[in-house]
N, CA and C atoms of all chains as a GROMACS GRO file, in nm:
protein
  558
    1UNK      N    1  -0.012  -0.414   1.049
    1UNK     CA    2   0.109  -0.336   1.033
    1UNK      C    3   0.159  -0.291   1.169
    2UNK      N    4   0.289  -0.283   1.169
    2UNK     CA    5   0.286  -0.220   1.280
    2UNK      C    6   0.342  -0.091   1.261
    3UNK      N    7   0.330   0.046   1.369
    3UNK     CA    8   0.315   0.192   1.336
    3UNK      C    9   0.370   0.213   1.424
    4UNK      N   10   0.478   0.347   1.434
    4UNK     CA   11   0.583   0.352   1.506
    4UNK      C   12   0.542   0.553   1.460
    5UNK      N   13   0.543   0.614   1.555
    5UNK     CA   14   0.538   0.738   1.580
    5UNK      C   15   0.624   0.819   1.648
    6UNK      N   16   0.707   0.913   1.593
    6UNK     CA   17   0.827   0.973   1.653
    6UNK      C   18   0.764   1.147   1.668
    7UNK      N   19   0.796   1.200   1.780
    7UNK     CA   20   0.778   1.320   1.770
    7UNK      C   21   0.872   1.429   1.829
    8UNK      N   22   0.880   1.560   1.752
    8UNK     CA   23   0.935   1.689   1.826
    8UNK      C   24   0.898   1.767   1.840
    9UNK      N   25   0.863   1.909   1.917
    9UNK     CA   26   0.823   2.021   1.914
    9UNK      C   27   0.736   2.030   1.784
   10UNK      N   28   0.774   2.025   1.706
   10UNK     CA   29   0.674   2.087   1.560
   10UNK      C   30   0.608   1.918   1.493
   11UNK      N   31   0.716   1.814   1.450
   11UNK     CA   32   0.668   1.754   1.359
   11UNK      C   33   0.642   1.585   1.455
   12UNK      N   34   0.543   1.483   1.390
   12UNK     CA   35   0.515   1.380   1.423
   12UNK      C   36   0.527   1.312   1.303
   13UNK      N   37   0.638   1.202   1.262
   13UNK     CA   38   0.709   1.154   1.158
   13UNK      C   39   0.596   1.001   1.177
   14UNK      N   40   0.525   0.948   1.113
   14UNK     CA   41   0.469   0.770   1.168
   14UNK      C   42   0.517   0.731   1.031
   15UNK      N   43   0.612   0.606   1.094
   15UNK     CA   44   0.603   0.484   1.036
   15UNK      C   45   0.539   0.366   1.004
   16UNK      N   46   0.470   0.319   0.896
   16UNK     CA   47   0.360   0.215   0.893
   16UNK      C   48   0.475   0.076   0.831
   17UNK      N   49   0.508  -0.016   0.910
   17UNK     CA   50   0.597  -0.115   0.853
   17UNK      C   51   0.487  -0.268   0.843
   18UNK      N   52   0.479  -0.352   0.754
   18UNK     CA   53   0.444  -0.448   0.755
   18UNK      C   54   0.499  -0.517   0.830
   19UNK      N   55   0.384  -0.609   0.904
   19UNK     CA   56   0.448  -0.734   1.031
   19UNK      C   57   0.396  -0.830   0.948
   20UNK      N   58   0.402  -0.976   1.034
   20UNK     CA   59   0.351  -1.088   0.980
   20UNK      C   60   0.220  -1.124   0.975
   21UNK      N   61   0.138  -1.040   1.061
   21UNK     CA   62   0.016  -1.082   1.047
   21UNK      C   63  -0.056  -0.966   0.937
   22UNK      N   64  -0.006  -0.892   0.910
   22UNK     CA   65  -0.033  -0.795   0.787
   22UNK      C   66  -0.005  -0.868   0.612
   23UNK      N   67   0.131  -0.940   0.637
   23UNK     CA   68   0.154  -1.018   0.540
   23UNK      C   69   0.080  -1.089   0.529
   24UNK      N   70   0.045  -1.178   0.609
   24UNK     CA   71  -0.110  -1.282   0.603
   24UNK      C   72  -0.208  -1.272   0.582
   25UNK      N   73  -0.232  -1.117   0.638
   25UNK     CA   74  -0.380  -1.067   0.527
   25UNK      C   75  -0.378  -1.082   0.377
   26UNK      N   76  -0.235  -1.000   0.409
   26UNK     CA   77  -0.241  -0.971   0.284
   26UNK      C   78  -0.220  -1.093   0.134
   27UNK      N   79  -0.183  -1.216   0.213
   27UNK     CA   80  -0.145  -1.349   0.090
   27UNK      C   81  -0.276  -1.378   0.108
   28UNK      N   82  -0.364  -1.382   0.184
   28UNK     CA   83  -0.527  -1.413   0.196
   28UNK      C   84  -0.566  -1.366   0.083
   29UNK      N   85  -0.625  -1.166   0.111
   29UNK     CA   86  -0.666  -1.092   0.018
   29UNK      C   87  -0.603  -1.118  -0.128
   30UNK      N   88  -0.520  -1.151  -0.164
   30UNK     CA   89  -0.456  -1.214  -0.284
   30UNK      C   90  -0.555  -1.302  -0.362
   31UNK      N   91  -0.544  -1.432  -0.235
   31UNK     CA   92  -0.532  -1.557  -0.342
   31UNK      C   93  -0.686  -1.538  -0.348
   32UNK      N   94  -0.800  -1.467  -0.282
   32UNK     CA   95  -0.896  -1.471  -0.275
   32UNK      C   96  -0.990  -1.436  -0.386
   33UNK      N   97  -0.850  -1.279  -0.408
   33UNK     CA   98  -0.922  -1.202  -0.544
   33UNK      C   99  -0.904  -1.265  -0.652
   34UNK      N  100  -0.756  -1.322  -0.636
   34UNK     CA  101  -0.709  -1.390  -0.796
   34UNK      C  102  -0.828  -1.512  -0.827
   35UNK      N  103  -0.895  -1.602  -0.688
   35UNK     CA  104  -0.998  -1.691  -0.718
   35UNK      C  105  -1.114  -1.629  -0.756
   36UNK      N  106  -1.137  -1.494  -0.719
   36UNK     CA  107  -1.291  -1.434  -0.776
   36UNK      C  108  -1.252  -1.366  -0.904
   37UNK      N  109  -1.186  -1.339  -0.954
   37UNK     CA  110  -1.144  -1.290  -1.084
   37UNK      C  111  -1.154  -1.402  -1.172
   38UNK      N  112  -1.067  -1.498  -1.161
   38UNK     CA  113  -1.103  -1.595  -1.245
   38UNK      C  114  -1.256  -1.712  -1.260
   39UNK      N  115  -1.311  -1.711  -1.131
   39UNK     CA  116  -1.446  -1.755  -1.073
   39UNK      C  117  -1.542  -1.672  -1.205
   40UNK      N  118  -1.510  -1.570  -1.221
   40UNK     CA  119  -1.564  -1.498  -1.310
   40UNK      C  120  -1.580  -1.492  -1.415
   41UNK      N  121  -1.456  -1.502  -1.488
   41UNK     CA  122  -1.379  -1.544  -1.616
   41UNK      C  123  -1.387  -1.658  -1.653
   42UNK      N  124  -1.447  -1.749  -1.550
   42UNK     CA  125  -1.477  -1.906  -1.606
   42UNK      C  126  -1.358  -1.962  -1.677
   43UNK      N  127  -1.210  -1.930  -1.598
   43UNK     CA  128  -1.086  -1.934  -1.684
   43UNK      C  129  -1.095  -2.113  -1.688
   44UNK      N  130  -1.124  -2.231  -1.808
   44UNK     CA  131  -1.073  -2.336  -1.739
   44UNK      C  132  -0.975  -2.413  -1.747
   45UNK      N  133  -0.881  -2.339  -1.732
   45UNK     CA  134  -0.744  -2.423  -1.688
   45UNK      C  135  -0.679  -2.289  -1.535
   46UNK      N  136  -0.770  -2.262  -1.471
   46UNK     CA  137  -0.758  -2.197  -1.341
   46UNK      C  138  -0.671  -2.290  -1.275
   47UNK      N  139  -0.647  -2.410  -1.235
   47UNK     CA  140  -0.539  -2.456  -1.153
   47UNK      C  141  -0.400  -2.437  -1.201
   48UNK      N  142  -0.432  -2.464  -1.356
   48UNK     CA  143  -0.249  -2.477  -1.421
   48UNK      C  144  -0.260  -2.314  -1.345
   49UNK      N  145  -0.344  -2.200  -1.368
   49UNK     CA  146  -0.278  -2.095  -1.359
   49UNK      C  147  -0.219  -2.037  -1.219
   50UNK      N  148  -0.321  -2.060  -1.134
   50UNK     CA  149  -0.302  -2.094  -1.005
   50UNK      C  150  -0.127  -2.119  -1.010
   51UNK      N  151  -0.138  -2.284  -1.023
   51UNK     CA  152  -0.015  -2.317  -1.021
   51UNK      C  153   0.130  -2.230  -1.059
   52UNK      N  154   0.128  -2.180  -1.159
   52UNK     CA  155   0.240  -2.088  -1.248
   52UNK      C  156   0.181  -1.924  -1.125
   53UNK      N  157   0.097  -1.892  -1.069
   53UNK     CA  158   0.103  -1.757  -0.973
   53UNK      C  159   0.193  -1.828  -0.846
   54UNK      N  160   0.193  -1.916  -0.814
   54UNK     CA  161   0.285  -1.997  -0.681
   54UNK      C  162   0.364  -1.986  -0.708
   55UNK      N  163   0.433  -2.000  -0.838
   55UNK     CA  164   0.588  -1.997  -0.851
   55UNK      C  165   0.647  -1.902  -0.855
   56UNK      N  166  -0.186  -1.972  -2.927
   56UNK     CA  167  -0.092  -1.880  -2.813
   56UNK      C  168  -0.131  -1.866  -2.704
   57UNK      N  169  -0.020  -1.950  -2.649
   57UNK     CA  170  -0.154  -1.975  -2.490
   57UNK      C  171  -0.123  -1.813  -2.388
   58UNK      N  172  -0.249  -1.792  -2.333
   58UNK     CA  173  -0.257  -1.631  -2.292
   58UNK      C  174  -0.197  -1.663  -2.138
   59UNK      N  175  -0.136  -1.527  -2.112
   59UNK     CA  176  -0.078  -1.516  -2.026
   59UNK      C  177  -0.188  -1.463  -1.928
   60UNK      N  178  -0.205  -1.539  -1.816
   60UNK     CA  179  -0.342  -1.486  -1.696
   60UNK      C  180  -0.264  -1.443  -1.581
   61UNK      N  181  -0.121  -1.471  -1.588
   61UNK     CA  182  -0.080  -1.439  -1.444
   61UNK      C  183   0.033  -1.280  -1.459
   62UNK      N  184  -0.007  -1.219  -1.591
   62UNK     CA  185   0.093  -1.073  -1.606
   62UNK      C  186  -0.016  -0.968  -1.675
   63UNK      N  187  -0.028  -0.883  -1.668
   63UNK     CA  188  -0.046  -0.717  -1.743
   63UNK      C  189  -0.007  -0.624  -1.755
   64UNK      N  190   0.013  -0.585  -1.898
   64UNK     CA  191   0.067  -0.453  -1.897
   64UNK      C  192   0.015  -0.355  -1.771
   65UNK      N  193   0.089  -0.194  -1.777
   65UNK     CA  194   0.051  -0.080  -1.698
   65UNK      C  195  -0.040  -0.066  -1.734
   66UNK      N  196  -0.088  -0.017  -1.883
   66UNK     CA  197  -0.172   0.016  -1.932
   66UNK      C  198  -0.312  -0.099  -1.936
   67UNK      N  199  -0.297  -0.198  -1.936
   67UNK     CA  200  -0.443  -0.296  -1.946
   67UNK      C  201  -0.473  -0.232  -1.786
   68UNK      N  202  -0.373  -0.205  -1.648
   68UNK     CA  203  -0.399  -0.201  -1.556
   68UNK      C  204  -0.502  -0.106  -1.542
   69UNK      N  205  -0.411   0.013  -1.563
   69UNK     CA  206  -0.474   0.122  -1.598
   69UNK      C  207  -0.637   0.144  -1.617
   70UNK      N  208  -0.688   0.069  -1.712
   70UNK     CA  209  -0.811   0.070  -1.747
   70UNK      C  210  -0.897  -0.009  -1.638
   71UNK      N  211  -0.817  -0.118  -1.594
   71UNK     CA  212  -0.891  -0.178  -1.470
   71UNK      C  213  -0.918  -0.077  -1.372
   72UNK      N  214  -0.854  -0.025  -1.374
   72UNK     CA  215  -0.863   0.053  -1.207
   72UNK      C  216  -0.958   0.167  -1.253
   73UNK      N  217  -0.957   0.218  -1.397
   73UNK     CA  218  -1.076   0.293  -1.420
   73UNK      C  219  -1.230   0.214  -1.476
   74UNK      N  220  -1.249   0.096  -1.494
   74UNK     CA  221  -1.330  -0.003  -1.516
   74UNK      C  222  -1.427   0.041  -1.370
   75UNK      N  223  -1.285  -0.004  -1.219
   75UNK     CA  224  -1.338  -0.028  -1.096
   75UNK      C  225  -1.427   0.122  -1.040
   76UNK      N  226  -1.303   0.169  -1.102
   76UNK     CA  227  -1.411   0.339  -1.091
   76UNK      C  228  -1.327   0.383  -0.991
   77UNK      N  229  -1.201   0.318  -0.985
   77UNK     CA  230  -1.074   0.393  -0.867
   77UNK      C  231  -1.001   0.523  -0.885
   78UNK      N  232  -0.973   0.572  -0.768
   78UNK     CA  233  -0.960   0.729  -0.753
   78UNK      C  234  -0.802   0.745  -0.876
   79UNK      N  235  -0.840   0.840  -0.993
   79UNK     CA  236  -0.800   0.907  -1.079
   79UNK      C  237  -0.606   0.910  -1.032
   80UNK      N  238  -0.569   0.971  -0.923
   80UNK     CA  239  -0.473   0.973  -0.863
   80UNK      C  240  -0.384   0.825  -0.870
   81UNK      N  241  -0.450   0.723  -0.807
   81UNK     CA  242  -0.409   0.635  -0.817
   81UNK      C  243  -0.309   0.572  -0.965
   82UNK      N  244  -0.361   0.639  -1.070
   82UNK     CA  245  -0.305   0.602  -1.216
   82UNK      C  246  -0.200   0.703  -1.237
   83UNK      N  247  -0.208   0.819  -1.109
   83UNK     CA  248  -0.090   0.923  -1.131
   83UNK      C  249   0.016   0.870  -1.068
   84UNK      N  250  -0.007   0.798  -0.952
   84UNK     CA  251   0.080   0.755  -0.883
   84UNK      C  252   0.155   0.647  -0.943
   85UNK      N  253   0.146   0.611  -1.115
   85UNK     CA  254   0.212   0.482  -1.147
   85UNK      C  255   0.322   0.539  -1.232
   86UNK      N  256   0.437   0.646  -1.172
   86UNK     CA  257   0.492   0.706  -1.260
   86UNK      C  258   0.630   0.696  -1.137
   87UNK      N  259   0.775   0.750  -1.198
   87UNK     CA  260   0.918   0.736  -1.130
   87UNK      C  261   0.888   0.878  -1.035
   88UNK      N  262   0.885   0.784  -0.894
   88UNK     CA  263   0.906   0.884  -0.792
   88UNK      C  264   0.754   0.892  -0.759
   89UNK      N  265   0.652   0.819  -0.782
   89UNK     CA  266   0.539   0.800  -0.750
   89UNK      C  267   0.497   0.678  -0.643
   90UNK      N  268   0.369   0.641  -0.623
   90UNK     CA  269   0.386   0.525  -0.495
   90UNK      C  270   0.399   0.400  -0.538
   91UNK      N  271   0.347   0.382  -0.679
   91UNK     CA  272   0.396   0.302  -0.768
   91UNK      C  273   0.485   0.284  -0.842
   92UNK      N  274   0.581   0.354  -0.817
   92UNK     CA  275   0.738   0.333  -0.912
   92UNK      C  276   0.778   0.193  -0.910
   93UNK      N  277   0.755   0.124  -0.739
   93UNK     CA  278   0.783  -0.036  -0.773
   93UNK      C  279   0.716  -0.105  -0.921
   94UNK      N  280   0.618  -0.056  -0.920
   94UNK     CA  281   0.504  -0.109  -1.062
   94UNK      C  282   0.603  -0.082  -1.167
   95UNK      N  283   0.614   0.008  -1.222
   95UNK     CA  284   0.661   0.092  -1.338
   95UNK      C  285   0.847   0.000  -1.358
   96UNK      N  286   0.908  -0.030  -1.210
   96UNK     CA  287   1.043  -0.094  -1.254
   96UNK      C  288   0.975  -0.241  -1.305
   97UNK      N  289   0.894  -0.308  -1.231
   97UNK     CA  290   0.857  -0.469  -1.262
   97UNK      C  291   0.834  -0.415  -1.434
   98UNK      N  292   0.748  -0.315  -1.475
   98UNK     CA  293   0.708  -0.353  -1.625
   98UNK      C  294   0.866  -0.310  -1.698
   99UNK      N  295   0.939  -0.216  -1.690
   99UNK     CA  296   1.038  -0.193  -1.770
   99UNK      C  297   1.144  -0.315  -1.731
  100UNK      N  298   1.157  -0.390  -1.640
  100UNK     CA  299   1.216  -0.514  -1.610
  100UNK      C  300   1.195  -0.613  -1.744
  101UNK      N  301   1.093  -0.602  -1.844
  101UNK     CA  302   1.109  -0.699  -1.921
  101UNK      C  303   1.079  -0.641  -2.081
  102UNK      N  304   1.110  -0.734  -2.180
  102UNK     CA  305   1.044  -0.626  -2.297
  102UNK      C  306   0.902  -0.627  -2.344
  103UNK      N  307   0.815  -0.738  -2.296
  103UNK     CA  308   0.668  -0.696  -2.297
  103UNK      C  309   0.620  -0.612  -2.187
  104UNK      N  310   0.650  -0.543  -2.106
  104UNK     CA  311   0.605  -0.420  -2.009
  104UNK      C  312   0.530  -0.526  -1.908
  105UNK      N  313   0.530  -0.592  -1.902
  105UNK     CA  314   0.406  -0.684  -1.793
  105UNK      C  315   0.492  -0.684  -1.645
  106UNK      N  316   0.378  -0.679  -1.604
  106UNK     CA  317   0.378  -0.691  -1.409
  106UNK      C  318   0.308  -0.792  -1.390
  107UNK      N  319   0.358  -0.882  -1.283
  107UNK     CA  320   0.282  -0.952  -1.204
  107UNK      C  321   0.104  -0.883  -1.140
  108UNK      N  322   0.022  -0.988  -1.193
  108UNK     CA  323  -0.105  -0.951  -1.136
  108UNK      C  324  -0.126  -0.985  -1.011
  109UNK      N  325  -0.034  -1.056  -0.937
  109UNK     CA  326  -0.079  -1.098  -0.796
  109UNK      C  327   0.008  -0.924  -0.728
  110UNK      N  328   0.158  -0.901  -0.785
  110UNK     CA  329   0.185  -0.741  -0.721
  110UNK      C  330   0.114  -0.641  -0.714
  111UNK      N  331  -0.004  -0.624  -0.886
  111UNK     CA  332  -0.114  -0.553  -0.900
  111UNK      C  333  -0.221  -0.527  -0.826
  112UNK      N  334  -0.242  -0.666  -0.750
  112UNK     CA  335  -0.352  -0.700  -0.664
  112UNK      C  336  -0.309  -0.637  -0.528
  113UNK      N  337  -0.190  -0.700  -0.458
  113UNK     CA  338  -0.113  -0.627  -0.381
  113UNK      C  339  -0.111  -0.457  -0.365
  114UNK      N  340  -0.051  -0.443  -0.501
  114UNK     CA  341  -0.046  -0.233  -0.450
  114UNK      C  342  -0.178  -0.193  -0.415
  115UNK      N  343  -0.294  -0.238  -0.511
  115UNK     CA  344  -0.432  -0.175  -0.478
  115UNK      C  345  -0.464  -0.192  -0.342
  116UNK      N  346  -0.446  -0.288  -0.262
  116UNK     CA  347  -0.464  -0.339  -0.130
  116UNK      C  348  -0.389  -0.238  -0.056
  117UNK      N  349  -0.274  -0.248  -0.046
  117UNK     CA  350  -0.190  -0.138   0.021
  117UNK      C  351  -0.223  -0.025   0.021
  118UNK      N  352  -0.217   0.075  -0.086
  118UNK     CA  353  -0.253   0.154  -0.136
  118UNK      C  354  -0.374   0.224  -0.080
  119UNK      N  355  -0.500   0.139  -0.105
  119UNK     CA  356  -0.631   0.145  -0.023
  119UNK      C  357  -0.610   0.182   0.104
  120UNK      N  358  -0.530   0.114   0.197
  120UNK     CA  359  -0.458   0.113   0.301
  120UNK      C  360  -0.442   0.262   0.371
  121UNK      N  361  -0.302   0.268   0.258
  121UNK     CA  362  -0.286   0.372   0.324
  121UNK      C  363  -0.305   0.531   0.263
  122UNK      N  364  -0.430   0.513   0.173
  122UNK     CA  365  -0.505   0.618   0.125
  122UNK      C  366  -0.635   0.661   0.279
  123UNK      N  367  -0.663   0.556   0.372
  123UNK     CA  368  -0.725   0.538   0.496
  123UNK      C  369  -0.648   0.612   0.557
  124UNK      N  370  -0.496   0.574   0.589
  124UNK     CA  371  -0.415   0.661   0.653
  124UNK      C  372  -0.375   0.787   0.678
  125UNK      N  373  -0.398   0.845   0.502
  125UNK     CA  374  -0.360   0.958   0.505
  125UNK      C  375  -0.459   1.076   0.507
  126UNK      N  376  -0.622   1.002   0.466
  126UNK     CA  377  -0.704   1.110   0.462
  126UNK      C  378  -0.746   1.112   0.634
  127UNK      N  379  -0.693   1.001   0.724
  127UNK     CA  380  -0.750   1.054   0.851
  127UNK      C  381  -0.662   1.127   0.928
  128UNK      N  382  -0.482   1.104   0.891
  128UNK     CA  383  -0.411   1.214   0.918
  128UNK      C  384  -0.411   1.356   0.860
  129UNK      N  385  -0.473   1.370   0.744
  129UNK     CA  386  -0.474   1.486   0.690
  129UNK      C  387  -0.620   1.581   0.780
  130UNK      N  388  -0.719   1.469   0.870
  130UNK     CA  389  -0.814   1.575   0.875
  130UNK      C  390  -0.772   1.600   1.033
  131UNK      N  391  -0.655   1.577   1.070
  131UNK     CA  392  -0.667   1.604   1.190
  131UNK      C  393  -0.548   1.664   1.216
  132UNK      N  394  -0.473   1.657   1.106
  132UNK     CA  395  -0.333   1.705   1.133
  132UNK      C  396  -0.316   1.847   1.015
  133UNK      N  397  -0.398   1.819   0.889
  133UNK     CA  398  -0.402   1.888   0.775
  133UNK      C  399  -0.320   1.832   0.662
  134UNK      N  400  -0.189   1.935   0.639
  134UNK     CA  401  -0.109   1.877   0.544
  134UNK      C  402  -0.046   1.755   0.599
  135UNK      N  403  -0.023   1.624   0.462
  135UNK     CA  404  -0.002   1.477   0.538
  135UNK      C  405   0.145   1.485   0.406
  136UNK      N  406   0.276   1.482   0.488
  136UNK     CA  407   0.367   1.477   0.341
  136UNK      C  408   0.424   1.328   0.384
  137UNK      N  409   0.431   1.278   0.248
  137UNK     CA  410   0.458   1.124   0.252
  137UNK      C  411   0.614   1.102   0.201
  138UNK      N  412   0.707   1.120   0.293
  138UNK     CA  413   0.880   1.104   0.305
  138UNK      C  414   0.916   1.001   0.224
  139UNK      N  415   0.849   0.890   0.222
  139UNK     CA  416   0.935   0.762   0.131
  139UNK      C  417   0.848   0.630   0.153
  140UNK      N  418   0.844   0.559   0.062
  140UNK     CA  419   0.767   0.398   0.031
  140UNK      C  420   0.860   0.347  -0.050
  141UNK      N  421   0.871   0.205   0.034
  141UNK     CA  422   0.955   0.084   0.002
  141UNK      C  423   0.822  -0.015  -0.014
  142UNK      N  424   0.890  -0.147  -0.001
  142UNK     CA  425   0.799  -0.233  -0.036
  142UNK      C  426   0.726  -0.269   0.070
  143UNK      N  427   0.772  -0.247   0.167
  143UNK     CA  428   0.700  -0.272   0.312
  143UNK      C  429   0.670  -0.194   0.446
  144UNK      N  430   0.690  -0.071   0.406
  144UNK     CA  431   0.725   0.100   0.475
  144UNK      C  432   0.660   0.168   0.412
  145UNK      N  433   0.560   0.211   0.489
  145UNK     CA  434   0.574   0.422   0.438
  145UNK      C  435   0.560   0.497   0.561
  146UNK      N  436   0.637   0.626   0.520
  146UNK     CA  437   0.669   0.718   0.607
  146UNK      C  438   0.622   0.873   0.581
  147UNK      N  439   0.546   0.871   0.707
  147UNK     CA  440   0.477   1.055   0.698
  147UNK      C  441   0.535   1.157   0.772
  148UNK      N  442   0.514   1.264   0.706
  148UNK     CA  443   0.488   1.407   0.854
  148UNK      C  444   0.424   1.435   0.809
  149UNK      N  445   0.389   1.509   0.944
  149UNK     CA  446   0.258   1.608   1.004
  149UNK      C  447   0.327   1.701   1.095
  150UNK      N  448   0.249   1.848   1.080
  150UNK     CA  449   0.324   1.941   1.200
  150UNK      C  450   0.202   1.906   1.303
  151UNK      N  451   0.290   1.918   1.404
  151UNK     CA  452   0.213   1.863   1.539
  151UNK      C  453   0.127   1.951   1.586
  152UNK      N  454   0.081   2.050   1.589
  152UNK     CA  455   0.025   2.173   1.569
  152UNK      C  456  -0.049   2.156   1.789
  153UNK      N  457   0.079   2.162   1.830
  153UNK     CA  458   0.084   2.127   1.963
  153UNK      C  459   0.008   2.007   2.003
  154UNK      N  460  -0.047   1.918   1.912
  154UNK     CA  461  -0.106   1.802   1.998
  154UNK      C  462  -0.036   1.755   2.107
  155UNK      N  463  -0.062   1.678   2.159
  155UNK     CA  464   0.002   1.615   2.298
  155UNK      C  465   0.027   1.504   2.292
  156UNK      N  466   0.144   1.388   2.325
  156UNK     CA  467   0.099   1.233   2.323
  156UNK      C  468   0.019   1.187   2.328
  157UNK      N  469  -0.056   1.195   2.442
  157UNK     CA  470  -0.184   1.142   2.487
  157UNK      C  471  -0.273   1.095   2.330
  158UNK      N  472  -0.287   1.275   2.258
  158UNK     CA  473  -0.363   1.276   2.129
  158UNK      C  474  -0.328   1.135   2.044
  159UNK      N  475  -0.192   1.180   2.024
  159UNK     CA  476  -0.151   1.065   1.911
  159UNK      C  477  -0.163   0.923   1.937
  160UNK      N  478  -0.144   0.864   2.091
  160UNK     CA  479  -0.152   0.771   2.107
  160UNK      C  480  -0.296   0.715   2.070
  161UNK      N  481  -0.431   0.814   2.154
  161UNK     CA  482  -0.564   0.843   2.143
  161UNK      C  483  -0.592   0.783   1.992
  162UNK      N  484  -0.522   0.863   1.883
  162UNK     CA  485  -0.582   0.825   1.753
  162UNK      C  486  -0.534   0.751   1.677
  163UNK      N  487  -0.440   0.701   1.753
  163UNK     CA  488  -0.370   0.549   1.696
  163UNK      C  489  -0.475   0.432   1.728
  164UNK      N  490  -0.524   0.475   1.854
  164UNK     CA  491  -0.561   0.349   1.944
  164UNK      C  492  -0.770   0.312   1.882
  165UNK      N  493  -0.773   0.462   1.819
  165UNK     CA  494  -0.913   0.467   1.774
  165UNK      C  495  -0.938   0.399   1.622
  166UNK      N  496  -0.822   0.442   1.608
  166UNK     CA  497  -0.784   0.427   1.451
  166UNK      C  498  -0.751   0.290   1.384
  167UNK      N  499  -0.682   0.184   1.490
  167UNK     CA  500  -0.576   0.082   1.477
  167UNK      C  501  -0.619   0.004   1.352
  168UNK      N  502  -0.771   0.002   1.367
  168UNK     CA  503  -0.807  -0.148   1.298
  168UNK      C  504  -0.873  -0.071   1.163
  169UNK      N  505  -0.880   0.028   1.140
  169UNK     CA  506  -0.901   0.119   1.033
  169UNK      C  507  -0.779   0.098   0.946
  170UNK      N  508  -0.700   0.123   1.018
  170UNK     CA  509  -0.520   0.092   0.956
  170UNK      C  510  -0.498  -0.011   0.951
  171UNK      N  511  -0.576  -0.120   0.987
  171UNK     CA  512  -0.457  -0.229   1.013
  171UNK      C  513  -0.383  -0.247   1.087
  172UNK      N  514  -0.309  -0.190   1.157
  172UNK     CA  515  -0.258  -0.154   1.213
  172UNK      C  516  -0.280  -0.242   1.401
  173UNK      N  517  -0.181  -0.380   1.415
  173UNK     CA  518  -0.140  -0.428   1.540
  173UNK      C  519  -0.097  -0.411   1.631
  174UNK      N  520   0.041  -0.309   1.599
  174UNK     CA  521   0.101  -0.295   1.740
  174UNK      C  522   0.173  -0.158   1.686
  175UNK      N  523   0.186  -0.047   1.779
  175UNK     CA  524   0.239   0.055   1.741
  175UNK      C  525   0.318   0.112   1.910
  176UNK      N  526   0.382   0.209   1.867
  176UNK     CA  527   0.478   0.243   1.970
  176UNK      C  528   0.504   0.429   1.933
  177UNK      N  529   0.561   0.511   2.055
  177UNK     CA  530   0.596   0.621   2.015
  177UNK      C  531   0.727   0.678   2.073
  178UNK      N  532   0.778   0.740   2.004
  178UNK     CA  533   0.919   0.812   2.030
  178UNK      C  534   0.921   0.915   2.058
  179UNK      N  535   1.048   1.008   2.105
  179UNK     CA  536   1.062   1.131   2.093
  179UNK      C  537   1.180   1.116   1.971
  180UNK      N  538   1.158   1.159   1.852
  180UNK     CA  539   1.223   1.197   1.776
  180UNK      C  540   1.415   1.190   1.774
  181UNK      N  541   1.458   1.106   1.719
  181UNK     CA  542   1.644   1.122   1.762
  181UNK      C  543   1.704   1.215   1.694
  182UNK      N  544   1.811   1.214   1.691
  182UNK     CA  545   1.899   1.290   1.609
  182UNK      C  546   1.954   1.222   1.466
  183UNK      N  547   1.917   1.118   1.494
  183UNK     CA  548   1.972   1.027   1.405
  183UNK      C  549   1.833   0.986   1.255
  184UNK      N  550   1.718   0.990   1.371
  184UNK     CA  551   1.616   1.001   1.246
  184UNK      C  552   1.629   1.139   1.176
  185UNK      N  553   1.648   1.258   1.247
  185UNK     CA  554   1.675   1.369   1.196
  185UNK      C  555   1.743   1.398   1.022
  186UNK      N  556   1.899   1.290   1.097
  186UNK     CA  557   2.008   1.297   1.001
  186UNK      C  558   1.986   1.181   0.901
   0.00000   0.00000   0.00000
């Protein structure tokens, strides 16, 4: 993320904005969980579903 | 009836996140004007209430995030008030309770990878963020 901190006399306002390498964690952490969730679930038609979460 | 694996209701959510044993709050926060209100429009968006489970997966991630954020600004700053969350933003105060730059930069720089957090920068406050 990137974090952006503004300040005055009394208050310090931070901004936390997603960048691109935050997004990339974050499609990682995704597809990772959605594979251990179903890894689990022994779902077997996991690709069709796969497939239909891409779209 | 072939089952739907890629949507859930609030409520199936709900129970997940108490299944996981996740902080109580978190299920408060799935209400209008909460950190989850994005959640709450995706389910009233349709007439079976369902959300995307990959967005589900998403808020908890975030969320986690910046539940990190706020309990380490809250122990150093105290009260942490959270101004506004979009889908890719959130925004705090803290009274500065005279810290110094130096500080903030200090606990950005200690902090970064706790947050996530790549590249950060600091201001003096405009008139315009003000307004």
């Amino acid at each position: 993320m990137f974090a952006h901190m503004s300040y005055d006399d009394e208050n310090v306002h931070l901004v936390f904005k997603y960048n691109e390498e935050y997004e990339n964690d974050l499609e990682i952490h995704k597809s990772t969980t959605i594979q251990s969730l179903f890894a689990k679930q022994a779902v077997e038609n996991a690709e069709a579903v796969l497939e239909e979460l891409e779209m | 009836m072939p089952t739907n694996y890629s949507k859930m209701t609030i409520s199936m959510f709900k129970e997940y996140l108490a299944y996981k044993q996740l902080p109580e709050w978190l299920m408060e926060e799935i209400q209008t004007g909460g950190l989850g209100d994005e959640l709450l429009r995706e389910a009233k968006s349709n007439k079976q209430g369902m959300v995307r489970i990959l967005h589900l997966i998403e808020w908890i991630h975030v969320i986690q995030n910046v539940l990190k954020i706020v309990k380490a600004l809250a122990l150093e700053f105290g009260t942490v008030e959270i101004l506004n969350h979009h889908n890719s933003s959130f925004k705090f105060r803290v009274l500065r309770h005279n810290k110094s730059i130096g500080f903030l930069f200090g606990l950005m720089e200690t902090r970064k990878e706790e947050f996530a957090v790549s590249e950060y920068s600091a201001s003096q406050t405009t008139l315009e963020q003000i307004f």
